[in-house]
C-alpha positions in Angstrom: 107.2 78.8 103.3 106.1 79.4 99.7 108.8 78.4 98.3 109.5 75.2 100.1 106.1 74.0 99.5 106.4 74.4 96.2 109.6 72.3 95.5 108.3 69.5 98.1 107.6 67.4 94.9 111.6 67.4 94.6 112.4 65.1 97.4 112.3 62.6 95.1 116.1 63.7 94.1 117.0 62.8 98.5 114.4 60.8 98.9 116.3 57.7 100.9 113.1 55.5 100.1 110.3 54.6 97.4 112.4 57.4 95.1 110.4 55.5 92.6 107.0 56.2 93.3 107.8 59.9 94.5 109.3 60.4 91.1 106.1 59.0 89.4 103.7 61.5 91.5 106.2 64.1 90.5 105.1 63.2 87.3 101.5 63.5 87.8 99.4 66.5 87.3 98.6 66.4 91.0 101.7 68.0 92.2 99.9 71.3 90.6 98.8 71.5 93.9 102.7 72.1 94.7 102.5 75.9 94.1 101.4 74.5 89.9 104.7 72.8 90.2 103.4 70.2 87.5 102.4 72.8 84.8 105.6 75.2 85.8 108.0 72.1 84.4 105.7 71.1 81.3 107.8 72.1 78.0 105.1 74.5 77.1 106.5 76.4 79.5 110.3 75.9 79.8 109.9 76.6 76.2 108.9 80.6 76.8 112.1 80.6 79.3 111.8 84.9 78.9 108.4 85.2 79.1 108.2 83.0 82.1 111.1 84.8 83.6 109.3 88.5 83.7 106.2 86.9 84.6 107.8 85.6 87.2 109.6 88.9 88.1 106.4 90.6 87.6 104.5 88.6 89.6 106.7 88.5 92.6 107.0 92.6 92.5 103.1 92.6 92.3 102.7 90.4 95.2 104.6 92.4 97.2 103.5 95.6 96.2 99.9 94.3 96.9 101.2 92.9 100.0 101.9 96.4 101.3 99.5 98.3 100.2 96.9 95.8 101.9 98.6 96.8 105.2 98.7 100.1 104.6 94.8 100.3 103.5 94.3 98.0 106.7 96.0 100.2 108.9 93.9 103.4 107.4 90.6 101.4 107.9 91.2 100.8 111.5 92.8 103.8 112.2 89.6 105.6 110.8 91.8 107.7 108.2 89.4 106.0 105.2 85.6 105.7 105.6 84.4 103.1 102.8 81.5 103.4 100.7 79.3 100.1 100.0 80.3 100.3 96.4 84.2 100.2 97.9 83.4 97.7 99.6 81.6 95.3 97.1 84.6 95.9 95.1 87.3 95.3 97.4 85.4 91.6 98.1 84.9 91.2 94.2 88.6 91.5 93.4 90.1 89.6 96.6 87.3 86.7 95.2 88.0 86.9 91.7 92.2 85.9 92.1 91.6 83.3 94.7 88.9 82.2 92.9 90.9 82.3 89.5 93.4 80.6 91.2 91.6 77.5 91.7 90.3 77.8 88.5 93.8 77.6 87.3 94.8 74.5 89.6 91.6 73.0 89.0 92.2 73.0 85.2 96.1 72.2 85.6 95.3 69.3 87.4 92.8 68.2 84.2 95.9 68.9 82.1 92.8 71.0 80.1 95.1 74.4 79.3 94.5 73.3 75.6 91.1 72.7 75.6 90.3 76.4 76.9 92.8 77.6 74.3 90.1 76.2 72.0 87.5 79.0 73.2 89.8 81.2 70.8 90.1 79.0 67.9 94.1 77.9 69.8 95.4 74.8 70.4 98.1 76.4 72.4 98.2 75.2 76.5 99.9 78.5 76.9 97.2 80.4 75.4 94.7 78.5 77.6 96.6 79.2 80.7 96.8 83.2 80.1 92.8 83.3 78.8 91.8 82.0 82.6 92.7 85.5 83.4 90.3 87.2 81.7 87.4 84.5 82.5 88.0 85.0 86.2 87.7 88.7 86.0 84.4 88.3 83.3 83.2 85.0 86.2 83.9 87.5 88.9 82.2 90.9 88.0 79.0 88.6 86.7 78.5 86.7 90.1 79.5 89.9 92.7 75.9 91.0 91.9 74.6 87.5 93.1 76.4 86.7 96.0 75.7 90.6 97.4 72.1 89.5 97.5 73.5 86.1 99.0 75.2 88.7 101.7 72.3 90.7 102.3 69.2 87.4 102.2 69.3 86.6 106.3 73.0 87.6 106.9 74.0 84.4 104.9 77.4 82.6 106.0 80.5 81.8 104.0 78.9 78.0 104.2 75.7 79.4 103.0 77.5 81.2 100.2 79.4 78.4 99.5 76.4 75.9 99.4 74.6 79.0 97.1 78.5 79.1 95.0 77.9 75.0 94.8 74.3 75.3 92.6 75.0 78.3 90.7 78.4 76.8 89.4 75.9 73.6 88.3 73.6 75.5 86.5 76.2 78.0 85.2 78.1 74.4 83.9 74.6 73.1 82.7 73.4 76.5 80.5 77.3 78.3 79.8 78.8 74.5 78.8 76.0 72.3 78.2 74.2 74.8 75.9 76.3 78.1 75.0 79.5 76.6 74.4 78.7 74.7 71.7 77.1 77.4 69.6 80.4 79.6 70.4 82.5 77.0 69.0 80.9 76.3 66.1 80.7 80.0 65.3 84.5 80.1 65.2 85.3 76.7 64.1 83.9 74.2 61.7 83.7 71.9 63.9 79.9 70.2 65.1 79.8 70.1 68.5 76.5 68.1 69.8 74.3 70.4 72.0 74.1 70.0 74.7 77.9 69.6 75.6 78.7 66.9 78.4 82.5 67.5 80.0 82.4 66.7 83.2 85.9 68.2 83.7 84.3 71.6 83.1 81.7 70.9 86.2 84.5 71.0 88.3 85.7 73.8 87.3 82.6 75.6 87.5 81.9 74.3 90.7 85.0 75.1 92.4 85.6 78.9 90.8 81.8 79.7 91.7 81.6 78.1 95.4 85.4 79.5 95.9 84.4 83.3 94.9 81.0 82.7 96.8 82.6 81.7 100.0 85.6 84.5 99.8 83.4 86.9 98.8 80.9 86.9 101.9 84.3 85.9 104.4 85.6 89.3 103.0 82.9 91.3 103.0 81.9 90.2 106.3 85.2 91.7 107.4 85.1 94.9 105.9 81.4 95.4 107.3 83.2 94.3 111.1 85.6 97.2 110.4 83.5 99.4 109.8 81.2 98.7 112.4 84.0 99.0 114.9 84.3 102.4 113.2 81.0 103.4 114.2 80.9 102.8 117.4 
């Protein structure tokens, strides 16, 4: 199912009607929400056919292999083979968080057509650069806010809404005092450019927005679960 969805932006090619205008939305950045259809067919990418080849190996054998293993480990939990710690727990939430989170981050910023502007945090130009650095920001985003939204968890046996609401502000004041204030000292450090502080992009609210109420909500909907298992455990 996968894969159909993410050639849907195709039917233009069979389309027997408005062929026209279903090629122009395939031509929009929107269609990133095609499985990043729109950013898989820019030249940027085509361009690193190799690269994008053994990513795309690599991330199909990962998928899979995580696939498995999350059965397995389900199977253990509920079978009472592994008892988990809190600290495995948090983790397991923070990690599950973090890629979907990333994720969004990722379609979020596709959408903008913004890979280049986050190569820029490097002192790049490069969209590809920009698209690999999300990585790493997810992971840094992620491991930062898992402290947060276990409080979240543990203040009145919040919700995934309630996180999400929580997720919502923080991503506006982590836009207002990481991009409004921060960023602009960081890029003048490593570029000679003047950047006026403080920094209005209101693409980057957005993306803030999204990859903090994203993680915020995933992170309490999976922690919730693993603290059901284990409950059922108990008993």
């Amino acid at each position: 199912m996968g894969g159909l969805w993410g050639i849907v932006p195709d039917f233009h090619n069979i389309a027997p009607l408005f062929s026209t205008e279903l090629y122009a939305f395939h031509n929009s950045s929107w269609v990133d929400l095609f499985a990043f259809h729109y950013t898989l067919d820019r030249p940027f990418v085509r361009g690193q056919y190799l690269v994008s080849v053994f990513s795309s190996i690599a991330l199909f054998s990962a998928s899979v292999a995580a696939y498995w293993v999350s059965l397995e480990f389900h199977e253990a939990v509920r079978a009472g083979r592994w008892r988990l710690s809190q600290i495995t727990k948090v983790g397991i939430a923070t990690l599950c968080a973090t890629v979907y989170a990333t994720l969004a981050m990722t379609l979020v910023v596709g959408i903008q057509e913004s890979f280049g502007l986050v190569g820029q945090l490097v002192g790049s130009e490069s969209r590809l650069v920009g698209a690999m650095l999300l990585g790493p920001i997810g992971l840094g985003g992620g491991m930062v806010l898992a402290p947060l939204f276990e409080w979240v968890a543990n203040w009145d046996e919040s919700t995934v809404l309630t996180a999400s609401v929580v997720g919502f502000v923080s991503g506006v004041v982590l836009w207002a005092l990481g991009v409004g204030l921060l960023l602009p000292v960081w890029l003048q450090a490593i570029s000679e450019s003047t950047v006026s502080i403080p920094l209005i992009h209101w693409g980057s609210l957005v993306v803030c927005v999204v990859f903090v109420s994203v993680f915020g909500g995933l992170y309490t909907l999976f922690r919730e679960e693993l603290a059901l298992k284990s409950t059922v455990l108990s008993t």
